[in-house]
ZAMARGU-4260 file (C-alpha; in steps of 0.2 Angstrom, whole numbers, plus 5000, padded with zeros to 4 digits):
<rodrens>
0) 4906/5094/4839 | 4898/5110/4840 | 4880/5114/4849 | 4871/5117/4831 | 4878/5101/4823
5) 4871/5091/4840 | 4854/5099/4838 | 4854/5094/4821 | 4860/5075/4822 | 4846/5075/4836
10) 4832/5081/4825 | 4836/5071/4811 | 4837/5055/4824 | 4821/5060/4829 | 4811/5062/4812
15) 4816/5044/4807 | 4806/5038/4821 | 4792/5047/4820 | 4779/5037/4824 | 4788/5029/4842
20) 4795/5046/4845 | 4775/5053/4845 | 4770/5037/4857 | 4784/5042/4867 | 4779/5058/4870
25) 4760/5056/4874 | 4763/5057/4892 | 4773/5072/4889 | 4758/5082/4878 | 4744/5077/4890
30) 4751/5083/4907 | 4756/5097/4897 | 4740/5102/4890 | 4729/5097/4906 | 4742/5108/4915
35) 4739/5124/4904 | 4721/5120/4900 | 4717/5121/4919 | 4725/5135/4923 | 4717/5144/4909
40) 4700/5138/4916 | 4703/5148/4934 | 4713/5161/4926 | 4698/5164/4916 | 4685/5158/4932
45) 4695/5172/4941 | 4690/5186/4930 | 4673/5182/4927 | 4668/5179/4945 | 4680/5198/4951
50) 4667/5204/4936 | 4652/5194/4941 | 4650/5190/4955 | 4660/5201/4971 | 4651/5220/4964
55) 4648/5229/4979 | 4658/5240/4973 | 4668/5251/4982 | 4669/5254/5001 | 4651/5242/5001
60) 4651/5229/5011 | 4634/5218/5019 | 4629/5211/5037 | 4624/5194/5036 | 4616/5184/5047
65) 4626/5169/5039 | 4643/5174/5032 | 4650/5163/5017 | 4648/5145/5022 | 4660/5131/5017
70) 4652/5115/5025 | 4637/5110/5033 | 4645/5109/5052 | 4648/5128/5048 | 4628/5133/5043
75) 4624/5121/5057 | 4633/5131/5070 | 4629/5147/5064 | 4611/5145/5064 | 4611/5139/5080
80) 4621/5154/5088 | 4619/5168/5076 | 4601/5179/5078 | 4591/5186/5065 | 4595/5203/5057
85) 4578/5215/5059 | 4577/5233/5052 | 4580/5239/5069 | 4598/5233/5069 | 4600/5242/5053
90) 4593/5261/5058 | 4603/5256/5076 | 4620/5254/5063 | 4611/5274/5050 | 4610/5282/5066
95) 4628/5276/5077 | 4639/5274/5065 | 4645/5292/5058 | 4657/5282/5045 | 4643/5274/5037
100) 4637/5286/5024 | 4622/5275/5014 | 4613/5259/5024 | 4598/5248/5017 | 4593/5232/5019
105) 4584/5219/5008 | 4575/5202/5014 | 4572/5187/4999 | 4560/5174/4997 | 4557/5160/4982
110) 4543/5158/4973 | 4535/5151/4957 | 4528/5163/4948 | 4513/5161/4933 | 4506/5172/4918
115) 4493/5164/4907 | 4502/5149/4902 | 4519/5154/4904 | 4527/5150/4921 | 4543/5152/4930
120) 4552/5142/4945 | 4563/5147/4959 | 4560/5167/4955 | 4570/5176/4967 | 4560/5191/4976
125) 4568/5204/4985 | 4560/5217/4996 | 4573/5233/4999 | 4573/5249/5004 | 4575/5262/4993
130) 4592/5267/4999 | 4597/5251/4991 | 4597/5259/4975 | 4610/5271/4981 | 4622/5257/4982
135) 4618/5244/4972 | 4609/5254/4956 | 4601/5243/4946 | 4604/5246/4925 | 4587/5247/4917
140) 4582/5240/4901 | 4564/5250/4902 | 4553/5260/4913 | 4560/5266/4930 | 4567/5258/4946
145) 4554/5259/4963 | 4551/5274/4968 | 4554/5281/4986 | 4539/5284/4991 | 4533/5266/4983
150) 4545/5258/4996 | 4539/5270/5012 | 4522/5264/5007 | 4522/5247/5002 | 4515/5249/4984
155) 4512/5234/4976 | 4525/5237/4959 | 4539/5227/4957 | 4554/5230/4945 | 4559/5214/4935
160) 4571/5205/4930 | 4577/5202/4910 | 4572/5183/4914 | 4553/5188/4921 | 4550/5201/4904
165) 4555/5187/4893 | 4546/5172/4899 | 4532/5179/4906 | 4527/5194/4893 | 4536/5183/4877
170) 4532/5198/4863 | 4524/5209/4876 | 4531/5226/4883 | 4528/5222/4901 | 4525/5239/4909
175) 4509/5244/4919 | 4506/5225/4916 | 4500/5214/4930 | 4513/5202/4940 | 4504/5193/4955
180) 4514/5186/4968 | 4505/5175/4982 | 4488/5180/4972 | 4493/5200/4976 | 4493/5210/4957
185) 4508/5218/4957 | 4511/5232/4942 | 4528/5231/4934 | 4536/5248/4933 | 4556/5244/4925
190) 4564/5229/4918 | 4581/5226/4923 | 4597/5225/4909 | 4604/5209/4906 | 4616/5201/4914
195) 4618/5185/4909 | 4622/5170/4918 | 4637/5163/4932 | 4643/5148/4927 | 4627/5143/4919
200) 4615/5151/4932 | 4603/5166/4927 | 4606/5182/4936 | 4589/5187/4931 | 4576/5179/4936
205) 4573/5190/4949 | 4561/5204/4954 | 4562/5217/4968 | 4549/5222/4979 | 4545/5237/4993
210) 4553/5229/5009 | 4535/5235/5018 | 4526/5226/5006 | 4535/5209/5004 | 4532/5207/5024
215) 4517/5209/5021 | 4516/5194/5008 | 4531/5182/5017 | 4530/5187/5035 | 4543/5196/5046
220) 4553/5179/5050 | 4565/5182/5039 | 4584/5189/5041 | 4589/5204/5033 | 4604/5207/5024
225) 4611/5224/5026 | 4621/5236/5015 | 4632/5247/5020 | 4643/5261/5012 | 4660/5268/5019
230) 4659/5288/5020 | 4678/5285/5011 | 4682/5269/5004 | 4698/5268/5011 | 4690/5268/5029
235) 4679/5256/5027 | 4689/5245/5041 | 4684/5259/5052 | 4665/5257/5044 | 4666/5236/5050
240) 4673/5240/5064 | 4661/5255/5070 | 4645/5243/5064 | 4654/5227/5074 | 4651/5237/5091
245) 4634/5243/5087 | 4628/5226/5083 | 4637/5216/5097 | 4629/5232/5109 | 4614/5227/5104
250) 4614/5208/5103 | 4621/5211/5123 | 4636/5199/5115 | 4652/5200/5128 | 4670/5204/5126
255) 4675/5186/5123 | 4659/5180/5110 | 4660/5177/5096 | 4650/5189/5081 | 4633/5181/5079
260) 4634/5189/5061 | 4647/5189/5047 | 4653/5203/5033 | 4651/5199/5016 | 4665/5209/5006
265) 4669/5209/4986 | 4689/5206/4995 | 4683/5191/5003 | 4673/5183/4992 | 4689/5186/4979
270) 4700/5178/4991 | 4690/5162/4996 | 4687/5159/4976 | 4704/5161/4975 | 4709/5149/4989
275) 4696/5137/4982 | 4704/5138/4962 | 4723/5136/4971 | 4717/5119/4978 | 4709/5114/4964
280) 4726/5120/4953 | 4739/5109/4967 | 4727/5094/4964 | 4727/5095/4945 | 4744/5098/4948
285) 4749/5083/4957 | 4737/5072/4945 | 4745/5078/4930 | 4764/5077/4939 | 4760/5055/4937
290) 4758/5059/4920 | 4772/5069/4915 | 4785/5058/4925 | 4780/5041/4918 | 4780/5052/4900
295) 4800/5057/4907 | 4801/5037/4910 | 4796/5033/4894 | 4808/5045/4886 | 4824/5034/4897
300) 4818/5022/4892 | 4817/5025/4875 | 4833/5033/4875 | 4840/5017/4879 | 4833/5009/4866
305) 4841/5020/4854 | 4858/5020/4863 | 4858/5000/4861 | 4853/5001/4841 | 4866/5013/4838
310) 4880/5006/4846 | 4889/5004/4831 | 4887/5022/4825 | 4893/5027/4843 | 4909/5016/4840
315) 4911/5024/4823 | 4909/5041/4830 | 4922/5036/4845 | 4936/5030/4833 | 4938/5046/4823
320) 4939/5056/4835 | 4922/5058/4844 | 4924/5063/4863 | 4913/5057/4878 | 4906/5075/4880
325) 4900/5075/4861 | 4890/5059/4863 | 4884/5063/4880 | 4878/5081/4872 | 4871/5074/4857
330) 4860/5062/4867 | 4854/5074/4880 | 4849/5087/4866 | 4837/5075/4858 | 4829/5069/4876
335) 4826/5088/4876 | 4820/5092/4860 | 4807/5077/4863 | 4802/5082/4877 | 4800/5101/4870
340) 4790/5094/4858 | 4778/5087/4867 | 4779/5102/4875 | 4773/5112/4859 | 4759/5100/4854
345) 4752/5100/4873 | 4751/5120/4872 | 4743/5116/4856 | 4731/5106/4861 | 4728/5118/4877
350) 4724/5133/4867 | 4712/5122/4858 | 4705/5116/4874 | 4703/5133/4881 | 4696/5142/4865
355) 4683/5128/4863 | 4679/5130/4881 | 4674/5150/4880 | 4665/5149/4863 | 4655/5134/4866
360) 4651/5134/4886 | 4648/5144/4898 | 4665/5143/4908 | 4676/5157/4905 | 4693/5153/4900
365) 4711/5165/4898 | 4725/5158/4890 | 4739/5163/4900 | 4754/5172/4890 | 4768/5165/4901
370) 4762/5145/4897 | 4774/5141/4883 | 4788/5147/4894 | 4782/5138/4909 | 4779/5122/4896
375) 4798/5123/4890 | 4803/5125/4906 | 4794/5110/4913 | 4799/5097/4898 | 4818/5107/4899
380) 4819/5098/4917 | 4811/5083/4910 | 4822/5079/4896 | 4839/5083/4907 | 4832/5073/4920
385) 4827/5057/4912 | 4840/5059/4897 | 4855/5060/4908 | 4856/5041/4912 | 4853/5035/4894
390) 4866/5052/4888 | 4880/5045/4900 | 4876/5025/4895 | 4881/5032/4877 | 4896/5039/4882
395) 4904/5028/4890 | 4903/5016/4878 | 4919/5008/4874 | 4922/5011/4856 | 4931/4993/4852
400) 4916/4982/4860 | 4905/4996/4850 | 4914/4992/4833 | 4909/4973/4836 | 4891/4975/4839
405) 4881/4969/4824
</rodrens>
């Protein structure tokens, strides 16, 4: 019996059970589809934070008095040992560190912030320096950005974010319009382009103030966070390395301390997102794995089922002429072909999963090219696997006891 007339035989064995074969293969399509549909989600979470969220762009990176914090032992420990950044640490970095070509710093505070009857919660206020600007321009929408001699001064302007323009001054132009902040009338000179949310969190609701000026509204407790730009991009190891010594110099740290600050890079921001998605993807991963191996078990089992209602038709097969091999092959096709058809309706139903996903919230989602390969590939093993048993159990069959069955 030739490959094609197998595949044939197995299909139309297939169709005249549609409904079981279907059931069967429910454990099949959804680990399939919950396979593909995650690993669409962080394929697609991938790109949008990369876009998003690491910009600094390149040869950037920022002193942080905290670095990125994964637990709450981690925070505890660095605030107890790490010191607050002060602008002194960052004209000690301008002047010592000859591959550092641009440094600024910018301090944050939170507050609520009113106009009329409009209001606006958790408003993010930054107060830079203006060589911030430098190397982290800012798109505007209208009007300017702060002016350097605004941030040597302390002038009370502020440049805004989309969020502030829009919820504040709804059908307004809000330039050379009042802002206060703290009961201070600020004037508001640019408003920011929009950039839209991250995962369902505004990026704009936001304003930016002269560093001189927002001390002078939250204090001088607070740590800065300091930018720094490589003279080369491809030196900017040499840039960390050269701020590392001036830092630990002046925070009289010794040889075998630990840094009482951390570097925020767009490399390692990319590379813990990426380490957090790959745990996420081996848990789904071994979730799913139950599914599709009681969906191979189901299939066996199944299989065996068919092999006893069509013991008869084996025997017939067998006494003119059939071989072992050919009933062994023909019953291993069609566990494969269930399988892969599981298969093609999980893929289905993952492309459905990951379009919805990207049109109708805000979690990005990629569909990966290489799935229906990876799908086939999967319900290939799964069908060879779990179909061998009942494929042999066929075979061997001897043709006479076959001939008697009912």
């Amino acid at each position: 019996m030739s490959f094609l007339e197998a595949v044939r035989l197995a299909i139309e064995s297939i169709w005249a059970n549609r409904l079981r074969s279907f059931l069967t293969l429910l454990g099949v399509i959804i680990g399939i589809a919950a396979i593909v549909a995650t690993w669409s989600v962080i394929q697609g979470l991938n790109a949008y934070v990369s876009e998003k969220l690491s910009n600094l762009g390149k040869g950037v990176f920022v002193v942080q008095r905290f670095g990125i914090i994964t637990n709450r032992q981690q925070f505890l420990d660095a605030a107890r040992k790490n010191r607050k950044l002060e602008p002194a640490d960052a004209r000690a970095i301008a002047e010592r560190c000859p591959n550092a070509a641009t440094v600024a710093y910018e301090v944050h505070a939170t507050v609520d912030l009113r106009r009329d009857r409009h209001e606006l919660r958790d408003v993010d206020v930054g107060g830079i320096t203006w060589r911030l600007l430098e190397i982290e321009p800012f798109e505007v929408a209208d009007g300017r950005i702060l002016a350097e001699h605004e941030e040597q001064s302390g002038a009370p302007v502020c440049f805004v974010g989309h969020d502030i323009a829009e919820r504040l001054f709804p059908g307004l132009d809000p330039i050379g319009k009042e802002l206060r902040v703290k009961g201070v009338p600020l004037q508001v000179v640019g408003v920011a382009m929009k950039k839209g949310s991250l995962l369902g969190v505004s990026q704009d609701n936001y304003l930016k103030i002269p560093f001189a000026l927002h001390r002078k509204l939250f204090g001088s407790q607070r740590s800065i966070n300091i930018s720094v730009q490589a003279a080369y991009a491809e030196r900017m190891d040499v840039a960390m390395d050269e701020v590392r010594g001036v830092l630990r110099a002046r925070h009289h740290l010794q040889p075998g301390d630990a840094d009482d600050f951390d570097f925020l890079t767009a490399d390692g921001i990319n590379s813990l997102w990426a380490d957090l998605t790959s745990k996420i993807f081996m848990v789904a991963m071994f979730v799913v794995g139950i599914s599709l191996v009681v969906g191979g078990i189901v299939i066996m089992n199944i299989m065996l089922v068919s092999v006893i209602e069509r013991t008869r038709e084996i025997g017939v097969r067998k006494a003119v002429g059939a071989r072992q091999r050919d009933i062994e092959l023909q019953f291993l096709i069609e566990a494969v072909l269930l399988s892969c058809l599981g298969g093609a309706i999980g893929i289905a139903l993952a492309y459905a999963a990951a379009a919805s996903l990207a049109a109708f919230t805000p979690l990005p989602a990629r569909f990966p090219v290489w799935a229906p390969l990876l799908a086939f590939g999967i319900c290939t093993l799964i069908g060879v696997f779990f179909g061998i048993h009942p494929a042999r159990r066929a075979a061997n069959l001897d043709p006479i006891e076959a001939l008697r069955t009912e």
